[in-house]
C-alpha positions in Angstrom: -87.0 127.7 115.5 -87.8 127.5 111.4 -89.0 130.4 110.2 -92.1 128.4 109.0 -93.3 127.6 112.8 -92.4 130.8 113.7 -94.7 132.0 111.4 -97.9 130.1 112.4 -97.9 131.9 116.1 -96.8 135.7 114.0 -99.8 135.4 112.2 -102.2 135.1 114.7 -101.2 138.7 116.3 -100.3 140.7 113.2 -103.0 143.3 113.3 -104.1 142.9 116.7 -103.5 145.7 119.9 -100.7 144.6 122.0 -103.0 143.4 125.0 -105.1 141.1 122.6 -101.9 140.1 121.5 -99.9 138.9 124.1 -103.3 137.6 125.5 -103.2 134.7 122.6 -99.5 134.6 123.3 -100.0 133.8 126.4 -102.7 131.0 125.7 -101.3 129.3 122.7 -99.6 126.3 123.0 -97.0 126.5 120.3 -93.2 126.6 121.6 -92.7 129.9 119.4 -95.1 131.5 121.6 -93.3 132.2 124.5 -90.2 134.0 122.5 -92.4 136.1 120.6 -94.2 137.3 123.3 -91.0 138.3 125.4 -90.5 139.9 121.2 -93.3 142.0 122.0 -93.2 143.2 125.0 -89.3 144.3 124.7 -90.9 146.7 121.5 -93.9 148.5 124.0 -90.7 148.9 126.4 -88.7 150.2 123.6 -91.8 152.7 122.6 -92.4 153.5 126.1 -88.8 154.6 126.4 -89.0 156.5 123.2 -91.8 158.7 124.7 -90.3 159.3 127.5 -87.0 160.5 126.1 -88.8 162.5 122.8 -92.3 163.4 124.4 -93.8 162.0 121.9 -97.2 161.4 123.1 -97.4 157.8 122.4 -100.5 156.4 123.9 -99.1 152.9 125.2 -103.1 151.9 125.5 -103.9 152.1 122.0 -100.2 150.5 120.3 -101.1 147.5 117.9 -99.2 145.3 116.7 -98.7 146.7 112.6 -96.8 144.5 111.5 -94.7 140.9 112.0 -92.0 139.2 109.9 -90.2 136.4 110.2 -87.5 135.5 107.9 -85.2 132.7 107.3 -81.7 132.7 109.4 -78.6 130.3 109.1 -78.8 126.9 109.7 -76.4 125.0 112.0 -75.7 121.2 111.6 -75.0 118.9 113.7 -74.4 115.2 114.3 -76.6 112.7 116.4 -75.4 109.8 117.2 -77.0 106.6 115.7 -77.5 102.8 116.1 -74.5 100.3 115.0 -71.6 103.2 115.4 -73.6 105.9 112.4 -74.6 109.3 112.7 -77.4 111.3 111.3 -77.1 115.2 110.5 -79.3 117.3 112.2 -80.1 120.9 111.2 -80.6 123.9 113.7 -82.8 126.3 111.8 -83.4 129.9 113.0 -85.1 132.7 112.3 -84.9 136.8 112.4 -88.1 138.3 113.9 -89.0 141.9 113.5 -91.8 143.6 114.9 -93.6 147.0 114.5 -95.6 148.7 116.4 -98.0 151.6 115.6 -100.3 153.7 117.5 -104.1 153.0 116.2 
């Protein structure tokens, strides 16, 4: 996925808490959507083991989502197949996603 899809659906939950979050996750019908919010819930796992090893005391209630970046990753090419024997490049975009969550 481009980064610049990508970053339609990643601004819709930056600032949010994580249940409103995967809430419009859940709803929306982008294609990013459903990436992200597997994104997501991985980082409350991540937290949740976190606490449990370091005792933090990390209410997983009140996590939000702090902040979401998406940035540009390499590109792959690749040939389609045309009319009359040509071919067309096509380019495979992707993307690197981090996100970070804080306790509000």
């Amino acid at each position: 996925m481009s980064a610049q899809k990508a970053r339609l659906v990643a601004n819709e939950i930056r600032g949010r808490g994580v249940d409103d979050a995967l809430t419009i996750l859940d709803l929306s019908t982008k294609r990013f959507a459903k990436p992200l919010a597997k994104l997501v819930r991985s980082a409350v796992a991540n937290a949740d083991e976190k606490n449990n090893r370091d005792h933090a005391g990390i209410d997983l209630d009140n996590l939000v989502v702090k902040e979401v970046t998406v940035d540009q990753g390499s590109s792959m090419w690749r040939i389609r197949a045309r009319a009359q024997g040509r071919a067309a490049w096509i380019q495979h975009r992707t993307s690197h996603i981090q996100v970070v969550l804080n306790e509000d």
